[in-house]
VOFI-750834 format. One record per residue: residue number from 1; residue in three letters; x, y, z of N, C-alpha, C in turn. Coordinates in pm, whole numbers, plus 32768, in hexadecimal, padded with zeros to 4 digits. Example, Ala and Ser with C-alpha at 12.3 -4.5 7.8 and 13.67 -1.06 7.14 Angstrom:
BEGIN
> resi|resn|n.u|n.v|n.w|ca.u|ca.v|ca.w|c.u|c.v|c.w
> 1|ALA|8527|7DC7|830C|84CE|7E3E|830C|8528|7EB6|830C
> 2|SER|8505|7F1F|82C4|8557|7F96|82CA|850A|8003|8313
***
This chain:
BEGIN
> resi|resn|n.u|n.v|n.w|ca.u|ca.v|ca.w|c.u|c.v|c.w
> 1|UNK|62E9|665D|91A8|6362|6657|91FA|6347|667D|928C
> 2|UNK|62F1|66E2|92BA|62D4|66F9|9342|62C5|6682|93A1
> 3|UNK|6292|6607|938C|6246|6587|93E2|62D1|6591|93EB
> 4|UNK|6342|6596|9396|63F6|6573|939B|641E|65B0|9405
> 5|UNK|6413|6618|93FB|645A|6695|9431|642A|668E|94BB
> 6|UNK|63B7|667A|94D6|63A3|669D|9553|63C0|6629|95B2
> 7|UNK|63B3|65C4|956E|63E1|6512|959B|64A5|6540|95D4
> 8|UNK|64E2|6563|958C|6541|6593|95A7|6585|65EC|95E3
> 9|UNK|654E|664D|95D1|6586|66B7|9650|6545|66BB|96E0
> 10|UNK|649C|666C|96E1|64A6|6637|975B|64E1|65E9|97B0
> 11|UNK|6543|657B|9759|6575|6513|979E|65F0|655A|97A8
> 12|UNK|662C|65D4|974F|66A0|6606|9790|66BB|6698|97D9
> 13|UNK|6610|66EA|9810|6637|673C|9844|65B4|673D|98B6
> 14|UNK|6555|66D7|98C2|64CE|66FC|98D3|643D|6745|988F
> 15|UNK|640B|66FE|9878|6397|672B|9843|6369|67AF|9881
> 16|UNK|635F|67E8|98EB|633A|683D|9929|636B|68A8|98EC
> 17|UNK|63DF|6882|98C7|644D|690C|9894|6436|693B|97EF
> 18|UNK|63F0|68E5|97D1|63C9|68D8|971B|639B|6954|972B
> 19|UNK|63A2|69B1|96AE|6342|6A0B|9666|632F|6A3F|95DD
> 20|UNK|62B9|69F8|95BC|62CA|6A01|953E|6281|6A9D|94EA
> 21|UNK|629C|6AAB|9469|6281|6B27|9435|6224|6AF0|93C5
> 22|UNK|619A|6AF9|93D2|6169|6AEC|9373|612C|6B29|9317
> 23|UNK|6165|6B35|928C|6171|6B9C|923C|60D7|6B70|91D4
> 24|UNK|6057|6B93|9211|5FFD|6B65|91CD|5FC9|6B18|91A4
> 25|UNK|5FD5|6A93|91CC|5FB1|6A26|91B7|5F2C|6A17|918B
> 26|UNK|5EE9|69ED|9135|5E61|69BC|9105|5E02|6973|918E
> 27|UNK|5E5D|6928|91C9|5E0D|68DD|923B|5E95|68F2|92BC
> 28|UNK|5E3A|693E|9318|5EC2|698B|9366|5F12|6918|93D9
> 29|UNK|5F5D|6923|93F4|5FD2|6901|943C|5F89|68AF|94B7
> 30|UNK|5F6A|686D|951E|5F3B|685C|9599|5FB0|6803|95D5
> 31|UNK|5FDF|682D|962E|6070|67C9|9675|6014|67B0|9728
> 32|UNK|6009|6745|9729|602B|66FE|97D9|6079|6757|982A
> 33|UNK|60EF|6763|97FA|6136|67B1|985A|616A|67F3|9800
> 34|UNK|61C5|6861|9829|6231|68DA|97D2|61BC|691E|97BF
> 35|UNK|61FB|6998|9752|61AC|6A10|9756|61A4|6A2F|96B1
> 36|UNK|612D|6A55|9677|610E|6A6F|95F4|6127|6AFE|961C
> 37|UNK|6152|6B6E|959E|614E|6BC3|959E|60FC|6BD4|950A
> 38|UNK|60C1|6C20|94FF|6037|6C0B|9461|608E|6CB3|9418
> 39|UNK|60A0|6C94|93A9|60CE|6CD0|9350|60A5|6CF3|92CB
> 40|UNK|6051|6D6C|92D8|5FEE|6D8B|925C|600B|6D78|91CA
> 41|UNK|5FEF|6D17|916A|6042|6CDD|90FA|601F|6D69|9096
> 42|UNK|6072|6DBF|9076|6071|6E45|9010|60DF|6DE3|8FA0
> 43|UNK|60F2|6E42|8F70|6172|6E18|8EF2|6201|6DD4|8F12
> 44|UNK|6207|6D7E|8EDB|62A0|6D4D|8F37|6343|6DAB|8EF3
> 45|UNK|638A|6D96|8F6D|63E6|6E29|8F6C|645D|6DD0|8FC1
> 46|UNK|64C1|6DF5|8F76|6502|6DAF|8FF0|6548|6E33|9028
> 47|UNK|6535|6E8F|900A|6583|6EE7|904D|651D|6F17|90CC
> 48|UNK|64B3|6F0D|9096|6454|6F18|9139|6454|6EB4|919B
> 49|UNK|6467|6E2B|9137|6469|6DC0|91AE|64E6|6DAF|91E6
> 50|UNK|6553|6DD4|91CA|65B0|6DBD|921B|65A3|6E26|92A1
> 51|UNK|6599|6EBB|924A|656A|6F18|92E7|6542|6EC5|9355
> 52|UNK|6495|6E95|930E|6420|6E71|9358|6458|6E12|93E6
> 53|UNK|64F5|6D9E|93A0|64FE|6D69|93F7|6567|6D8F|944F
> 54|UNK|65BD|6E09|9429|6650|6E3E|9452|65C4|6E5C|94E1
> 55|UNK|654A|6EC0|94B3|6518|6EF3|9527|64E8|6E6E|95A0
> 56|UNK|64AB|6E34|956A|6491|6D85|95D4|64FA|6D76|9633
> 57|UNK|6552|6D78|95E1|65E1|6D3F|9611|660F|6D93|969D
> 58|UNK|6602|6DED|9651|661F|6E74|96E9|65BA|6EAE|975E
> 59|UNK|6536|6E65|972D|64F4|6E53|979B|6509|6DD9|97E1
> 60|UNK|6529|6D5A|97D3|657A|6CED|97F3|65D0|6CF2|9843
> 61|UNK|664D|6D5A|9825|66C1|6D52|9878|6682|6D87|98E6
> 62|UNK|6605|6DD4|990F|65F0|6E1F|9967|65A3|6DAC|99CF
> 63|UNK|6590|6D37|99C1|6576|6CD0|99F4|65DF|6C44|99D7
> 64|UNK|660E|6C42|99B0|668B|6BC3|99AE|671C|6BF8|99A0
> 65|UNK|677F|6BAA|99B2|67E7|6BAC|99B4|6820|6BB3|9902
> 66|UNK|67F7|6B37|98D8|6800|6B3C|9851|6797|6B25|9811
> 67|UNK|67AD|6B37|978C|6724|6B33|9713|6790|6AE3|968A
> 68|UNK|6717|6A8A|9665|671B|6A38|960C|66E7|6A74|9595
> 69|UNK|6706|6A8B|951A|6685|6A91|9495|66A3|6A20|9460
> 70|UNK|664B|69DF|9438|665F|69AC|93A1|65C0|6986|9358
> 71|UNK|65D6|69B3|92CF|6571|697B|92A0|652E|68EF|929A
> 72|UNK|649D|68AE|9268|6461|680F|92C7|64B2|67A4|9233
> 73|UNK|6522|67ED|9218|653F|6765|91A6|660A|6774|91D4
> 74|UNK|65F8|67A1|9268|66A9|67D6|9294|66A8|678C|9311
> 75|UNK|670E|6712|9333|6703|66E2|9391|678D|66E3|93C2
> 76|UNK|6792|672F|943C|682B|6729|9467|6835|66C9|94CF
> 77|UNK|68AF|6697|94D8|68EB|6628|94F9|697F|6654|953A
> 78|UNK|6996|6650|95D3|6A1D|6659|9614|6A4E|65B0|95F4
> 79|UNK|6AD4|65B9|9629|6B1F|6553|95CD|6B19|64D4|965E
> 80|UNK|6ADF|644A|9623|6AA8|63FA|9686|6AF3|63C1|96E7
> 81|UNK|6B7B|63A7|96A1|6BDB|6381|970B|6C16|63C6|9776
> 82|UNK|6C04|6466|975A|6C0F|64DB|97D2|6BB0|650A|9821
> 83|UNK|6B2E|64FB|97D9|6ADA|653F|981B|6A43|64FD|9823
> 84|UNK|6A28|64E7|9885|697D|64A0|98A1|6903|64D4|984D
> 85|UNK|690A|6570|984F|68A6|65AF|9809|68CA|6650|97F4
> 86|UNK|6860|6689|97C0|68B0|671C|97A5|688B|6789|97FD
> 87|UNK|6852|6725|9852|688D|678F|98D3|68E3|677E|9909
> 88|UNK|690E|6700|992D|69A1|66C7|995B|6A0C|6732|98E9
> 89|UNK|69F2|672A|98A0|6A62|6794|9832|6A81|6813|9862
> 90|UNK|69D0|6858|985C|69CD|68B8|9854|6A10|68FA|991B
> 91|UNK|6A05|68A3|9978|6A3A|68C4|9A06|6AD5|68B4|99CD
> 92|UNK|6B35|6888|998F|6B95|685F|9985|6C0B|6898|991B
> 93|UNK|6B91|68E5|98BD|6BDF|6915|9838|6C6B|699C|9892
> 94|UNK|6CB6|69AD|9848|6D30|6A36|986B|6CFC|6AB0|9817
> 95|UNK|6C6C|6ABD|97AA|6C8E|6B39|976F|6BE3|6B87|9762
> 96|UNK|6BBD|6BE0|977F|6B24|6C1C|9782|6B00|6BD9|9700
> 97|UNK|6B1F|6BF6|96B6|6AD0|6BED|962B|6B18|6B9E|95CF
> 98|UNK|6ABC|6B0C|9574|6B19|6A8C|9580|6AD9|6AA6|94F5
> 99|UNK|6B2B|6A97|9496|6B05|6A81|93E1|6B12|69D3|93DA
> 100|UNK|6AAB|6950|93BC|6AA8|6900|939B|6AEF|68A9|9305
> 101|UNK|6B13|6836|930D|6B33|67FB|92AE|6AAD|67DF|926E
> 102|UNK|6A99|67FF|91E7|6A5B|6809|91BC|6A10|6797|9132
> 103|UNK|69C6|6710|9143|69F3|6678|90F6|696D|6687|90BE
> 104|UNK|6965|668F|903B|68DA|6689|8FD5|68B5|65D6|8FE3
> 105|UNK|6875|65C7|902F|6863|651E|8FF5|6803|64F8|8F6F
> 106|UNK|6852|64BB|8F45|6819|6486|8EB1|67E6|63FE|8E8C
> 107|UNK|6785|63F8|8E5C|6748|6372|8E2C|67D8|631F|8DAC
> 108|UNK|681E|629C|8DDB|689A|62B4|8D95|684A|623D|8D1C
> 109|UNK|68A6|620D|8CD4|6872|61E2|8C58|683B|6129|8C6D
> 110|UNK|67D3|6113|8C2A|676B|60C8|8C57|6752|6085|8CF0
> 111|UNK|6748|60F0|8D1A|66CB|60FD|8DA2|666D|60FC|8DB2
> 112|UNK|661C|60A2|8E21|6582|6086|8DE7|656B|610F|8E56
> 113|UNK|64BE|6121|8E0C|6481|6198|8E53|648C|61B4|8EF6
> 114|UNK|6495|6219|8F30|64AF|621F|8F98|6417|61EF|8FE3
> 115|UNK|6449|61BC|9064|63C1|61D4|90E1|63D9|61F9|9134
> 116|UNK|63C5|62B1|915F|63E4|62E0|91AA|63AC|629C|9233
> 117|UNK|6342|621A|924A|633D|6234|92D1|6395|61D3|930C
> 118|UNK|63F0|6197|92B4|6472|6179|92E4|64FB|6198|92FD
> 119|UNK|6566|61B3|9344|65E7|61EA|9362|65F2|6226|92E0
> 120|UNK|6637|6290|92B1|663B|62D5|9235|66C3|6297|920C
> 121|UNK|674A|62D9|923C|67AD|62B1|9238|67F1|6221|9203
> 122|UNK|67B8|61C0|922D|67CB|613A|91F6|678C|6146|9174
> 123|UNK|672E|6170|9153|66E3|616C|90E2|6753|61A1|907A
> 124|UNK|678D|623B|908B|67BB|6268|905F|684C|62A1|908A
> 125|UNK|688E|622B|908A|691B|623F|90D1|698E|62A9|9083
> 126|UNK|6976|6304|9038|69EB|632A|8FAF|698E|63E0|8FC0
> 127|UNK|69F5|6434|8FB0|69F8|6484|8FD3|6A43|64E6|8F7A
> 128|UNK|6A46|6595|8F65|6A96|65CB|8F45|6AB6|6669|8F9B
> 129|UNK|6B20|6682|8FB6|6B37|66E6|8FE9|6B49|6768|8FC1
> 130|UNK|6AEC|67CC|8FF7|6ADB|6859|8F65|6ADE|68A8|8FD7
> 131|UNK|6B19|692A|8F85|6B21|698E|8FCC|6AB5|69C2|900B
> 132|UNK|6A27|69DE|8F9B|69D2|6A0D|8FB6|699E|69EF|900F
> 133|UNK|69B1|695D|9051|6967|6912|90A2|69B9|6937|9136
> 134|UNK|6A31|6968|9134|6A60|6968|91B4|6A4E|69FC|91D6
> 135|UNK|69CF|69F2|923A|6994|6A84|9252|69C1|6A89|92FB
> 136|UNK|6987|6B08|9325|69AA|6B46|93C2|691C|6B3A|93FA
> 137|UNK|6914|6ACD|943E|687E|6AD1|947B|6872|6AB0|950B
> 138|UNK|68FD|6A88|953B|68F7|6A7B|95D6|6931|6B03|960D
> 139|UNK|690E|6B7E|966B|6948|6BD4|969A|68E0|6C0B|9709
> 140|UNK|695B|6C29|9754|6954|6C6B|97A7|68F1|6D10|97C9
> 141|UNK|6933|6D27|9750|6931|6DD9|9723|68DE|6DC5|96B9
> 142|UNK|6898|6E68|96C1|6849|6E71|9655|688E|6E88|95C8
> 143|UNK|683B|6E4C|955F|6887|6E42|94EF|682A|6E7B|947A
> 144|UNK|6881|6E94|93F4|683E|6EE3|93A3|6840|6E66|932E
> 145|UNK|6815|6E32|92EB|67FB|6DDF|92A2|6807|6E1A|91DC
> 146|UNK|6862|6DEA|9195|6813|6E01|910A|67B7|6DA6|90CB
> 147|UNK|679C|6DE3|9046|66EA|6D78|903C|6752|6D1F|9010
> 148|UNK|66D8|6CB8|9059|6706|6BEB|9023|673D|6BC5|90AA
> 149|UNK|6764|6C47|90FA|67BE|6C0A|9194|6857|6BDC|9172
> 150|UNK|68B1|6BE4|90DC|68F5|6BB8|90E4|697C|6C02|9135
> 151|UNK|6987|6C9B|9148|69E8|6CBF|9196|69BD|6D1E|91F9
> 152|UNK|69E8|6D61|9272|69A9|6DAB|92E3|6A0C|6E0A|92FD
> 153|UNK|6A0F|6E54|92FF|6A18|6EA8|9381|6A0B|6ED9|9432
> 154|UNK|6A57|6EC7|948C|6AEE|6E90|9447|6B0B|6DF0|942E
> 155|UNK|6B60|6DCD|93D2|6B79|6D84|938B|6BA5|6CEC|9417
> 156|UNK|6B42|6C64|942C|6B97|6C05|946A|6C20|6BEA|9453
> 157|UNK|6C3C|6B75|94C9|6CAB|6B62|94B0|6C84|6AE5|9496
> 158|UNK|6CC3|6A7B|9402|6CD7|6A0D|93FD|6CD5|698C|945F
> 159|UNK|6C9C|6924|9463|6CC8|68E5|94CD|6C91|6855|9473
> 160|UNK|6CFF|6803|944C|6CE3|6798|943B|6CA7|6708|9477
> 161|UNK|6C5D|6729|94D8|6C0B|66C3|955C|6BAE|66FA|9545
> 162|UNK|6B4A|679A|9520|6ADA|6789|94E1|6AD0|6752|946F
> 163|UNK|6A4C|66FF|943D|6A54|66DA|93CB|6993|6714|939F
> 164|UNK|696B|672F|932C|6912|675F|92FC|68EB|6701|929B
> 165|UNK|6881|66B0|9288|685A|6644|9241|67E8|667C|91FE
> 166|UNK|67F1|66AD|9168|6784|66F4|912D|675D|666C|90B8
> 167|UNK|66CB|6690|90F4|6675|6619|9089|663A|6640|902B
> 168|UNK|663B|6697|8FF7|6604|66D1|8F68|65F8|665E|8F0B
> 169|UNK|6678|663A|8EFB|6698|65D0|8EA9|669A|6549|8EB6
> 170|UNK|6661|6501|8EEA|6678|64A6|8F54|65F3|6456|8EE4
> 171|UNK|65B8|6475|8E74|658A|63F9|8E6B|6543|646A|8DE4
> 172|UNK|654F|642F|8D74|653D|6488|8CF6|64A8|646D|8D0B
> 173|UNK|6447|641E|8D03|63D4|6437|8CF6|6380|64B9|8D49
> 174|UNK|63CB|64AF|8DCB|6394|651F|8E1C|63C9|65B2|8E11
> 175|UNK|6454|65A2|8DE2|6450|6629|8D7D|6411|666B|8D0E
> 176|UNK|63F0|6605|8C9F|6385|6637|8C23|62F4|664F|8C81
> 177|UNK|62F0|6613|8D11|6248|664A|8D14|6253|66BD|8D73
> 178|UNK|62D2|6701|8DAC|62FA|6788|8DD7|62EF|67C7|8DB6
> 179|UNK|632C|67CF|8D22|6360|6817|8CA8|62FA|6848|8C8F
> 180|UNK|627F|67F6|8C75|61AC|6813|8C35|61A0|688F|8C9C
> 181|UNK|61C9|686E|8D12|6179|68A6|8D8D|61BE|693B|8D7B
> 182|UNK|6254|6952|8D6D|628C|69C2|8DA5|6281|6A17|8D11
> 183|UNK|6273|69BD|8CAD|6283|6A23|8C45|61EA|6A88|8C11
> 184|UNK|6199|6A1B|8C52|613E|6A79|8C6D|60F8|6AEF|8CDB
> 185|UNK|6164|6AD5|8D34|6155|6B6E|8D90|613B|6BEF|8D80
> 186|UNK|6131|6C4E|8D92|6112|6CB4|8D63|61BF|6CFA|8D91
> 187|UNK|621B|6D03|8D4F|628E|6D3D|8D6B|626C|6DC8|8D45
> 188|UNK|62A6|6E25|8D85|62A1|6EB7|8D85|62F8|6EEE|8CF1
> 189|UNK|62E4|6F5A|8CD8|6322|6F9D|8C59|63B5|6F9A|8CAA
> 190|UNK|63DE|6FDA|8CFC|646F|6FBE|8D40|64C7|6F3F|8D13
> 191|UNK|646C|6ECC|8D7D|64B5|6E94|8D41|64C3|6E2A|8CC8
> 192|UNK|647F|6E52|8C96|6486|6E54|8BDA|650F|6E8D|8BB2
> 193|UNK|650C|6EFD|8BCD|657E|6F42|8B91|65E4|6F25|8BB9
> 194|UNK|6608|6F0A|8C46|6672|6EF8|8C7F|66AA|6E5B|8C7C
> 195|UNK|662E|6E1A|8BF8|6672|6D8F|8C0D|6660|6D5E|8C8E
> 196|UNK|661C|6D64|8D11|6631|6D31|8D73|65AD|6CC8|8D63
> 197|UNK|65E8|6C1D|8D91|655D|6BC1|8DBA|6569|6B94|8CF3
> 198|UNK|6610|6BBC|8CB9|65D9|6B6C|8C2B|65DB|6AE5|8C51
> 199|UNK|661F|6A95|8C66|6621|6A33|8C80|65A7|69C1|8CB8
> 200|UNK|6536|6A24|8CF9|64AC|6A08|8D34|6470|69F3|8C99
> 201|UNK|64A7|6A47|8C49|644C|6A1A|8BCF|6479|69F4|8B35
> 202|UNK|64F4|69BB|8B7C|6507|6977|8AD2|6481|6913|8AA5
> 203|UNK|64A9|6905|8A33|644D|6898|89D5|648F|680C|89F7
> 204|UNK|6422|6794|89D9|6464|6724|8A47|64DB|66BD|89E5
> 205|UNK|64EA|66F3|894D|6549|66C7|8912|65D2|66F8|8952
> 206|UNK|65E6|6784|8963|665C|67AC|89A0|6670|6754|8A22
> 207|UNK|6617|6756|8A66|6624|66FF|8B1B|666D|6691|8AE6
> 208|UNK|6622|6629|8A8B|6628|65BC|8A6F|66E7|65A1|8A4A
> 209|UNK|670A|6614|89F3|6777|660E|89A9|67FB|662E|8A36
> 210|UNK|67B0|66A6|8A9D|6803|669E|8ADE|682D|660A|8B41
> 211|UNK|67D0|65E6|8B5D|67DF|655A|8BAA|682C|64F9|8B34
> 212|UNK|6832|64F2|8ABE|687B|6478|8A7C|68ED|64AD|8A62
> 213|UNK|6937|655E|8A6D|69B0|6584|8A84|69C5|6567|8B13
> 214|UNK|6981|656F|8B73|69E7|6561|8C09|69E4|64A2|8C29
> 215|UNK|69AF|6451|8BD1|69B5|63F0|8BEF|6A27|63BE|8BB3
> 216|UNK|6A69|63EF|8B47|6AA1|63A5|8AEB|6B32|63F4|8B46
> 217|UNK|6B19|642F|8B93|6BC7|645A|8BDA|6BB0|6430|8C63
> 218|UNK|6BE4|63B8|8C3B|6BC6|634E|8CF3|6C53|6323|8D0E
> 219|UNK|6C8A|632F|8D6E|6CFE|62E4|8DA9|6CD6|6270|8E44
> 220|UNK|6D52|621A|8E41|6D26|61E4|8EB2|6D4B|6241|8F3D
> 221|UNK|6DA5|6297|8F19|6DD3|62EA|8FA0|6D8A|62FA|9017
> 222|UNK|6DB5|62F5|9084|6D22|6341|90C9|6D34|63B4|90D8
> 223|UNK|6CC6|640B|90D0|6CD3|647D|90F2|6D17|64CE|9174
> 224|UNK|6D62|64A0|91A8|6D90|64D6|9248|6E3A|64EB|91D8
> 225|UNK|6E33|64BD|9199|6EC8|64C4|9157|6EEA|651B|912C
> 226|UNK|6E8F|657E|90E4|6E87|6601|90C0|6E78|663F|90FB
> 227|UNK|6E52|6655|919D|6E7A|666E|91BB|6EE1|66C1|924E
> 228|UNK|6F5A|662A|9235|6FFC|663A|9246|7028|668A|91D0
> 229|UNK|700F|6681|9178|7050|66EF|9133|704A|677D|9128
> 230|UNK|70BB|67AA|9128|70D9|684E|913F|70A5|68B8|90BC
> 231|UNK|703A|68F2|90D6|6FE8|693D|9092|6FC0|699B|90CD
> 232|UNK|6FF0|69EA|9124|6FEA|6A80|9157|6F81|6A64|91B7
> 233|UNK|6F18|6A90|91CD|6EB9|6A89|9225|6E41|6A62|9201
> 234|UNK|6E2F|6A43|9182|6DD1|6A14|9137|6DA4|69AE|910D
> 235|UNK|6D40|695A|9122|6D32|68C4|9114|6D18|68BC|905B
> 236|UNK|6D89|684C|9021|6D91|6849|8FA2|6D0E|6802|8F71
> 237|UNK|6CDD|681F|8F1D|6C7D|67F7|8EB4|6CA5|674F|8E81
> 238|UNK|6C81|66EC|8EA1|6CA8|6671|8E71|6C35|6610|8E0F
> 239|UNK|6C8D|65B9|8DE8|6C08|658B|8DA1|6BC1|6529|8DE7
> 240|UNK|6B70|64A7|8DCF|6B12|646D|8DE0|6B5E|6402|8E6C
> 241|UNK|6B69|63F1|8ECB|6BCF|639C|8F30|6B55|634A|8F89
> 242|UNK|6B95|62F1|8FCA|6B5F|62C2|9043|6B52|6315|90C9
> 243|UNK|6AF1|6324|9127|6AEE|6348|918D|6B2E|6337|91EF
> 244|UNK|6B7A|634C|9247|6BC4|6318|929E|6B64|62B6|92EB
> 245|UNK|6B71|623E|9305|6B28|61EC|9357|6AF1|61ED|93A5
> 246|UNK|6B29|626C|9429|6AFF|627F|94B7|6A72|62C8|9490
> 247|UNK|6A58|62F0|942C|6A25|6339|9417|6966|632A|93F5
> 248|UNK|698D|62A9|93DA|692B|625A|9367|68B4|6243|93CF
> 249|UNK|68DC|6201|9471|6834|61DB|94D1|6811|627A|94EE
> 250|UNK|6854|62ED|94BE|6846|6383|94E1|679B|63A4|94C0
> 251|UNK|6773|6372|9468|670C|63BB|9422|66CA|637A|93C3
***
C-alpha cells in the first residue's frame, strides 16, 4: 500500500511534507523526497504505537499548522466538488480537530482482481460506512489517540466533506496474503490479552465469511444518503452501497 499512499498524499499535500514511520521493515523505507523516520521493530503494541505517534504528531505541530495521520492502507479524501485538495480543506475547514467519514471499501460480489496500478475507485466503486473507520486524524492540536486510532482525545468534530477511504478490504486476495503476514508478527503479551490487533489475526475462513456477510447486504443507495439522516453526531454503520460519484476520479 505505501507506492499508494505516497502517490496520494503527494498529489494532495506535497511530497516534501510526507513522513513516513517505518516500523521495521525487512528492506528499509528509501523515499526521493519526504522524510523516513526508522522505527526499531520490538513486539507490536498498539498501545505503544499509538503513543509513539500521539508523540510524532506533537513534534509536527511544532513545525506545521496541521498534521495528518493515517495509516499506508487510509486515504483521506476532502469532498471534490468543494475542495481542490486537502489543503484547500484543511485552509478552509471552521473546526481544529476534524473526525472523518469513515468508508471500508469492499471488493463487491464478482469483481475481477484488483490492479492497483490503476485508479482504485472505479475498480471498486461500493463501499461501507463504519464507525471504526471514522477516526480523528486531521488536527490542529495535539491529540491522544486509543489503540487502532479509532477515538482521541479531545474528541473531533464530525465533518461530512472529509471522507476516509480504507482499503483493507478492497480486494480479498490481498487480504488472505496480509492476514499470513500480520498474523505472524510477533504481538506483545498485552496485546494478546487485551484483544487488541484481533482482527490482524483471524484465520482466513473467518475473513472469507466476513466478506460473503458484508456482500450479501448491498443496497443501491448511495452512501451520502445516510448521511442526511439524523443520527446524533455519529456516522451510521450502513451496509454494502455505491460511492458517491464525485468521488470515484478521487483515488
Amino acid at each position: 500500500m505505501l507506492p499508494l499512499w505516497l502517490a496520494h498524499y503527494a498529489r494532495e499535500i506535497g511530497a516534501d511534507h510526507l513522513h513516513v514511520l517505518d516500523h521495521g521493515s525487512d528492506t528499509p523505507v528509501r523515499l526521493e523526497q519526504g522524510h523516513v523516520e526508522p522505527v526499531p521493530r520490538t513486539t507490536l503494541d498498539e498501545i505503544d504505537r499509538a503513543a509513539l505517534v500521539a508523540d510524532y504528531q506533537r513534534h509536527l505541530l511544532r513545525h506545521y499548522d496541521d498534521v495528518i495521520f493515517t495509516d499506508c492502507d487510509e486515504f483521506l479524501v476532502a469532498r471534490p466538488s468543494l475542495y481542490t485538495s486537502l489543503v484547500d480543506y484543511a485552509a478552509r475547514r471552521t473546526t481544529d480537530i476534524v473526525r472523518c467519514v469513515g468508508a471500508d471499501v469492499l471488493e463487491h460480489p464478482n469483481a475481477r482482481p484488483i490492479d492497483w496500478s490503476r485508479p482504485i475507485l472505479r475498480q471498486r466503486p461500493y463501499a461501507s460506512l463504519r464507525s471504526w473507520s471514522c477516526k480523528t486524524l486531521l488536527s490542529a492540536e495535539p491529540l491522544n489517540w486509543s489503540p487502532g486510532f479509532h477515538q482521541s482525545t479531545p474528541p473531533g468534530t464530525p465533518d461530512r466533506d472529509l471522507w476516509l477511504f480504507h482499503l483493507k478490504y478492497a480486494d480479498l486476495r490481498y487480504v488472505l496474503d496480509r492476514l499470513a503476514l500480520t498474523r505472524a508478527l510477533d504481538w506483545s503479551d498485552r496485546a494478546r490479552a487485551l484483544r487488541h490487533g484481533d482482527s490482524h489475526r483471524l484465520p482466513d475462513s473467518a475473513m472469507r465469511a466476513f466478506f460473503r456477510e458484508a456482500q450479501r447486504d448491498y443496497r443501491l443507495e448511495n452512501l451520502d444518503i445516510f448521511l442526511d439522516q439524523p443520527r446524533g453526531s455519529e456516522t451510521p454503520d450502513t451496509p454494502l452501497c455505491p460511492i458517491p460519484p464525485e468521488f470515484l476520479d478521487a483515488l
